[in-house]
C-alpha positions, 0 to 999 in steps of 0.5 A, a space after each residue: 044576188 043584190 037584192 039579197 045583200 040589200 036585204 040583208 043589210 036592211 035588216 041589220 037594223 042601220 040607222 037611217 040619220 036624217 039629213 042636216 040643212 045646215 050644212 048647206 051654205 057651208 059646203 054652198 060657200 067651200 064649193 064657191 070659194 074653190 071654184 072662184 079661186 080656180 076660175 080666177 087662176 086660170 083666167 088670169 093665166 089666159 089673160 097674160 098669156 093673151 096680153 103676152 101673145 098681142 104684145 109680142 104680134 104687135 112687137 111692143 111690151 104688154 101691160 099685164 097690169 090690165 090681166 089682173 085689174 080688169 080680165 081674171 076679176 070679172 071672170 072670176 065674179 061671173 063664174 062665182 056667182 054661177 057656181 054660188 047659184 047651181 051649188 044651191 039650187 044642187 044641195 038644196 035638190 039633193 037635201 029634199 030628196 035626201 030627205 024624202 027618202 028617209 022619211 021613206 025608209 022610216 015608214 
């Protein structure tokens, strides 16, 4: 039954479009920014709430400064710059094969 619709939606005669490498830094960089941006939330979160939890342990204030100076920044960058290298090495496989397939489908 699949094979028939496959078929038959082949022969209506789509256009296979080719795919764009442009478009690569600039979902590249959206997918980089996005993932950044949340890894330093979210490590920021960790970072006052750790910060918070060894100052109350050891009854004294916690200085939260050292969270946003030293603890959600280097997070951040170490994870920015793993997410920059796979979303490349990732659009840079999915475009060749894209790629590869509409040669395919062009004959």
């Amino acid at each position: 039954m699949l094979a028939l619709q496959s078929e038959a939606m082949a022969s209506v005669g789509t256009q296979v479009r080719p795919p764009r490498w442009y478009w690569i830094p600039v979902r590249v960089m959206l997918v980089t920014f996005l993932l950044t941006l949340l890894s330093f939330a979210v490590s920021l979160l960790l970072g006052i709430l750790g910060l918070g939890l060894g100052g109350l342990l050891r009854g004294t204030h916690a200085n939260l400064t050292i969270a946003y100076k030293y603890v959600a920044p280097s997070a951040a960058a170490v994870v920015g710059a793993t997410v920059l290298v796979s979303a490349l090495l990732t659009e840079i496989r999915h475009y060749r094969q894209a790629k590869a397939l509409a040669e395919i489908e062009r004959g």
